[in-house]
C-alpha positions in Angstrom: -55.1 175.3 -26.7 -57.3 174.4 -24.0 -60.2 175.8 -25.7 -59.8 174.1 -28.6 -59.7 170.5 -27.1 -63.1 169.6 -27.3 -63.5 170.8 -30.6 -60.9 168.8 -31.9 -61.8 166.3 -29.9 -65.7 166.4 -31.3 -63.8 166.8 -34.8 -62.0 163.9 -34.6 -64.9 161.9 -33.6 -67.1 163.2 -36.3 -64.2 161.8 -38.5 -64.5 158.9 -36.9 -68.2 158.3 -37.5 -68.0 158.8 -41.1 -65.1 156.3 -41.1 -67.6 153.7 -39.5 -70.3 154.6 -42.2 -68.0 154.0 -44.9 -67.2 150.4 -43.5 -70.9 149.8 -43.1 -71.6 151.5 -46.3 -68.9 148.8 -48.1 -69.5 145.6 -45.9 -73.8 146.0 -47.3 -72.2 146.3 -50.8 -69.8 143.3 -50.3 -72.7 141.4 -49.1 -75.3 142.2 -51.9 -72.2 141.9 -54.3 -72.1 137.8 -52.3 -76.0 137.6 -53.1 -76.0 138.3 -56.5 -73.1 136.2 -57.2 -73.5 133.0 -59.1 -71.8 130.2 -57.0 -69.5 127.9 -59.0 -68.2 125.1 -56.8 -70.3 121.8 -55.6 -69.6 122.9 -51.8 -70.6 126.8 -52.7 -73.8 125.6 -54.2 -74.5 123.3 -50.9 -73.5 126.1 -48.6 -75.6 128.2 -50.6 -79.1 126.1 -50.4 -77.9 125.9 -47.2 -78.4 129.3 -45.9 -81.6 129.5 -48.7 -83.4 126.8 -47.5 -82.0 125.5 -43.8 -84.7 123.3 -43.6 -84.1 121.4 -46.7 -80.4 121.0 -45.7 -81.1 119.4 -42.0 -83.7 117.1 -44.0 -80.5 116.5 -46.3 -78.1 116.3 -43.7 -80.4 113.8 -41.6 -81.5 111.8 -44.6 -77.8 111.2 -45.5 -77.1 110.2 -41.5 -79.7 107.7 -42.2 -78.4 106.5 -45.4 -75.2 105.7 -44.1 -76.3 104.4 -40.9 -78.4 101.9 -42.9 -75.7 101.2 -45.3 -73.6 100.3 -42.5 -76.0 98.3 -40.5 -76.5 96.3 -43.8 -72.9 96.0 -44.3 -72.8 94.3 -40.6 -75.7 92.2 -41.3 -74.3 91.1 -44.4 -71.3 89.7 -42.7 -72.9 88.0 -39.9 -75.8 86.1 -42.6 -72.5 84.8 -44.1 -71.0 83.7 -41.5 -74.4 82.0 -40.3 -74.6 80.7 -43.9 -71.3 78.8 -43.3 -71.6 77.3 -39.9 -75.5 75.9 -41.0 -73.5 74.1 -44.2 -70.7 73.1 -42.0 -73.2 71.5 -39.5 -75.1 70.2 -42.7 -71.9 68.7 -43.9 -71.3 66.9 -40.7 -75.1 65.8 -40.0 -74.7 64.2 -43.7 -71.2 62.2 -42.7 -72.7 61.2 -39.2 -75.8 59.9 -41.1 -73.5 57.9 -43.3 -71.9 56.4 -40.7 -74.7 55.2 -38.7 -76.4 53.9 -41.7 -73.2 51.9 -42.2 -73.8 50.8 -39.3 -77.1 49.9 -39.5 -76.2 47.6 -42.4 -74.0 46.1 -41.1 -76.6 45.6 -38.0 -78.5 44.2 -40.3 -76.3 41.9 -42.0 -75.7 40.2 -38.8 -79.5 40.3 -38.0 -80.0 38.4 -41.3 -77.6 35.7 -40.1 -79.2 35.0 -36.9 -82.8 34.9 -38.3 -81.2 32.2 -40.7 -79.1 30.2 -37.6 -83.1 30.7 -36.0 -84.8 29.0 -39.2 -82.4 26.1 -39.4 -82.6 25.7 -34.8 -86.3 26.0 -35.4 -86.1 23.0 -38.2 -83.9 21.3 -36.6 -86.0 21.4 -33.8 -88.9 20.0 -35.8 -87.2 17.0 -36.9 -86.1 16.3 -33.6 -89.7 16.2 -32.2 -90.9 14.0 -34.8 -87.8 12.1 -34.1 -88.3 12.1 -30.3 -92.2 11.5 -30.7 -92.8 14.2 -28.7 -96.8 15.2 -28.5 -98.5 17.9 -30.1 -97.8 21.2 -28.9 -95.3 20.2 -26.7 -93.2 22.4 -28.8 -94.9 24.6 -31.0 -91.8 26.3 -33.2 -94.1 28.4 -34.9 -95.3 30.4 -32.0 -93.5 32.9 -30.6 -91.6 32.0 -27.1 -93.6 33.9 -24.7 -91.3 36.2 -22.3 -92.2 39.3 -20.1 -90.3 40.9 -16.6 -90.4 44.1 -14.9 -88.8 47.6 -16.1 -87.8 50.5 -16.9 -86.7 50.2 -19.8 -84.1 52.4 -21.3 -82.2 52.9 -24.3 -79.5 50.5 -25.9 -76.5 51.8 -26.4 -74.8 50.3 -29.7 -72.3 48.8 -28.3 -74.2 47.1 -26.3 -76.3 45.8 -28.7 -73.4 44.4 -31.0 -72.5 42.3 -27.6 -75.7 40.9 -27.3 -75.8 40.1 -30.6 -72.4 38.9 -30.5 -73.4 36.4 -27.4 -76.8 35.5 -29.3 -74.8 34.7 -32.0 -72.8 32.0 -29.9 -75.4 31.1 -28.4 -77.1 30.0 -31.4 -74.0 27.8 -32.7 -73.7 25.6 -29.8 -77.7 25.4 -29.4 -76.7 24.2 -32.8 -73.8 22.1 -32.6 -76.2 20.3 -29.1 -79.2 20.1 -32.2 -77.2 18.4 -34.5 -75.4 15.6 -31.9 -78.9 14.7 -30.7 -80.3 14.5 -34.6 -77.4 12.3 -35.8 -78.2 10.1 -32.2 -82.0 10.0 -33.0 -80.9 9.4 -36.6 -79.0 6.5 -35.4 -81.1 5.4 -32.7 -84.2 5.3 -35.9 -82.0 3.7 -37.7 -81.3 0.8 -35.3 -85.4 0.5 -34.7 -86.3 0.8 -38.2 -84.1 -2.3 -38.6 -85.9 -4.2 -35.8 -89.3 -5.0 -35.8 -91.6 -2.1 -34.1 -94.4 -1.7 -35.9 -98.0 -3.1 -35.9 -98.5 -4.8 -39.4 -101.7 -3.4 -39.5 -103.0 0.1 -38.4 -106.1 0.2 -36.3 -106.6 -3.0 -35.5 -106.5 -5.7 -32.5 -105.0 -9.0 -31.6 -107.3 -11.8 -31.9 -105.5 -14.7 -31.1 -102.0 -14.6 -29.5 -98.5 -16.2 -29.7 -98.1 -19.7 -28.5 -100.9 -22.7 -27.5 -104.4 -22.7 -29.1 -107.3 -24.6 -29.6 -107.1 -25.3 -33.5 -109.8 -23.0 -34.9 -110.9 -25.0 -37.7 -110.8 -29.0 -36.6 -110.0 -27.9 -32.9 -107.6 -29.8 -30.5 -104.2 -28.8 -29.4 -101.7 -26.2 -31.8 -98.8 -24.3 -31.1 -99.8 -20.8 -33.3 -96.4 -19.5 -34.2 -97.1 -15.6 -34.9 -100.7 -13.7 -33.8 -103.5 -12.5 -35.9 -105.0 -9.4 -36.5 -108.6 -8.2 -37.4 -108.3 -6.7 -41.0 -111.0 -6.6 -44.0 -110.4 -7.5 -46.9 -107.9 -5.0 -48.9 -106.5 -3.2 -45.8 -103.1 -2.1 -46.5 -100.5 -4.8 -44.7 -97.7 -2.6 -43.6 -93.9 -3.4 -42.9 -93.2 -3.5 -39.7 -89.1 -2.1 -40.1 -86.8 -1.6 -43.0 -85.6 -4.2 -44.9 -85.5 -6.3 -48.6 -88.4 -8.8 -49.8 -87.1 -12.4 -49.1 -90.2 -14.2 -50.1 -93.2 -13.2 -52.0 -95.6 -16.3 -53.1 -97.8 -18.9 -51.3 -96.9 -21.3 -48.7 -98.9 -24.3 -47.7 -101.5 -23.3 -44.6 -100.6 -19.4 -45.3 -101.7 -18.7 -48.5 -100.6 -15.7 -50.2 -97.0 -14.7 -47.7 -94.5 -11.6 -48.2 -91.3 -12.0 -45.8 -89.1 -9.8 -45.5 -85.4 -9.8 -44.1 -84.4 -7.0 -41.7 -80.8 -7.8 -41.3 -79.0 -8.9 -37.6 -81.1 -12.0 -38.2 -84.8 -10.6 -38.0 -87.2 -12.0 -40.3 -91.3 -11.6 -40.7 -93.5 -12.9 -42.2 -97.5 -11.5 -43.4 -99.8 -14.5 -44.3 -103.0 -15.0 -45.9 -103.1 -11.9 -47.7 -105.5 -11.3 -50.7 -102.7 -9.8 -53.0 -99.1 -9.3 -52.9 -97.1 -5.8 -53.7 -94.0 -6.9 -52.8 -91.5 -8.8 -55.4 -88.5 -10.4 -54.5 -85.7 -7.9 -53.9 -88.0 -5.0 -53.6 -86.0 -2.8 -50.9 -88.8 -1.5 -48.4 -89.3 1.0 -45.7 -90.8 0.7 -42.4 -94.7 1.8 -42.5 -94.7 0.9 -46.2 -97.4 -1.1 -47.8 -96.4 -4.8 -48.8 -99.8 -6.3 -49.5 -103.2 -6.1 -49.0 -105.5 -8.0 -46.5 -107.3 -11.2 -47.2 -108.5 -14.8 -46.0 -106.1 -16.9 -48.6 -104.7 -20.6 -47.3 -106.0 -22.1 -43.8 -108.2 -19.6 -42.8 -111.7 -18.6 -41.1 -111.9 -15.1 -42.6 -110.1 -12.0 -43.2 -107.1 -11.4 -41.3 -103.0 -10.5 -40.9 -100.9 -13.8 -39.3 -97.8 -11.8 -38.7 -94.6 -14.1 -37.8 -91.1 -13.0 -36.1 -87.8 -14.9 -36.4 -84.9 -14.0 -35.0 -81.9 -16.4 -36.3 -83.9 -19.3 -37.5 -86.2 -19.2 -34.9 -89.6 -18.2 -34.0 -90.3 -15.7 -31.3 -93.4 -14.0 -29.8 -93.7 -10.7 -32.0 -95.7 -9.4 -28.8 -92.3 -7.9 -27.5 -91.8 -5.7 -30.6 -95.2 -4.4 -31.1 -96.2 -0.9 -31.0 -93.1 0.2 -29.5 -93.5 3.4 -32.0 -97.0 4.3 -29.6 -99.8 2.1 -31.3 -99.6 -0.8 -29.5 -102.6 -3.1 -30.7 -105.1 -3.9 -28.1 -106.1 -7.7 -27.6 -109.8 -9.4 -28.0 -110.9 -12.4 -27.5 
């Protein structure tokens, strides 16, 4: 028994051996049978190509990593364009309402603008009439030039509610510069009034005094005469102009005065323009101060061309001196 130990022992492993064989023997047939076998599912077919052609399958496998990572970075991107897309047309949406609202604004800005540029053009006329009214000189007040202002800075930006104050005071401003404009015009008015109804004129434009109100040597037969009115230098034709407002009286000849308008002024003023060449004037006739009544001449007593202007004040005859050129062309005196 001892003896025969190893050889059962060297039998049993020769056994063994072949037992190993025959597992190689059928695990090399089991794989050539795998290798020769067509596969049949999608994932057999992959797994297949895969141990084929590794290389091809990591391109695969990395092209598809890729693919999706792309697809999902797209995905992303996608999202946040529309969500950009929304906010720019929100912001759009309220840029177009602010826009609406300032331009309302601005009309209505405007509107009020065009109100004080009228209140400007009717101060500025106003202002006009009042010159000529107040015989104020040339340039003194030039309404067509712009008001010359200046001052030191900075300058900064208007708010808009600020600038509807200003206008709001301008605005103010203008109606009681206006309201002031208009109690001076209807004063003027009044005050023109009362002076075109008095005697204030010179009869005659240009001219000159050539023999005065009162005492006189008699210029044709001489001695002593009382000369009830004064004389002006004219030629013959020169326009004989009223010296206020006021209705033809008279318009014919009287002795020693020739061809005579006279006109009545009202709160007792009369005048009278003598020796004229023609008369204009008919009886009636409704005249205006500065308008022309006749034309000069050397008709009736007379030495030559000339105006013999008369005052009377209730019936009586008073130096004219004291109304002449009281609107600035006071006659000058020869002689």
């Amino acid at each position: 028994m001892g003896a025969c130990g190893p050889a059962l022992r060297f039998a049993r492993a020769g056994f063994g051996l072949l037992d190993l064989g025959s597992d190689i023997d059928m695990s090399f047939k089991i794989v050539l049978n795998n290798r020769h076998r067509q596969p049949t599912g999608l994932v057999e077919r992959i797994a297949d190509n895969a141990q084929r052609r590794p290389g091809v399958a990591a391109g695969i496998l990395l092209a598809s990593g890729l693919v999706l990572g792309l697809g999902a970075s797209v995905g992303i991107a996608g999202g946040y364009n529309a969500h950009l897309q929304a906010k720019v047309e929100k912001q759009e949406a309220e840029l177009a309402s602010t826009r609406a609202t300032s331009q309302r604004e601005i009309n209505a800005l405007a509107a009020r603008l065009g109100e004080l540029q009228a209140q400007a053009n009717r101060l500025n006329a106003l202002g006009e009439r009042l010159t000529r009214a107040g015989q104020l000189e040339d340039g003194e007040f030039d309404f067509e030039q712009p008001v010359p202002t200046g001052g030191p800075g900075p300058v900064r930006d208007m708010p808009r509610d600020e600038l509807s104050r200003e206008l709001t005071s301008l605005e103010k401003e203008y109606a009681a510069s206006g309201q002031q404009l208009s109690v001076m015009e209807a004063l003027l008015f009044n005050r023109e009034l009362d002076r075109n109804a008095v005697p204030s004129r010179d009869p005659i434009a240009n001219s000159y005094i050539t023999s005065g109100f009162g005492g006189r040597a008699d210029p044709i037969v001489g001695g002593h005469q009382f000369h009830k009115g004064i004389d002006f230098k004219a030629k013959v034709g020169d326009p004989v102009l009223a010296v206020a407002d006021g209705v033809v009286s008279f318009s014919g000849v009287r002795s020693g005065y020739g061809n005579v308008v006279e006109i009545d002024h009202g709160n007792g003023y009369v005048t009278r323009y003598a020796h004229n060449s023609r008369l204009l004037g008919r009886v009636g006739d409704l005249v205006r101060a500065g308008q022309q009544i006749a034309k000069a001449g050397s008709t009736g007593r007379s030495t030559g061309a000339h105006v013999h202007f008369e005052v009377w004040e209730s019936g009586r005859v008073v130096n004219p001196r004291k109304f002449l050129g009281q609107t600035g062309n006071r006659a000058a005196t020869r002689g």
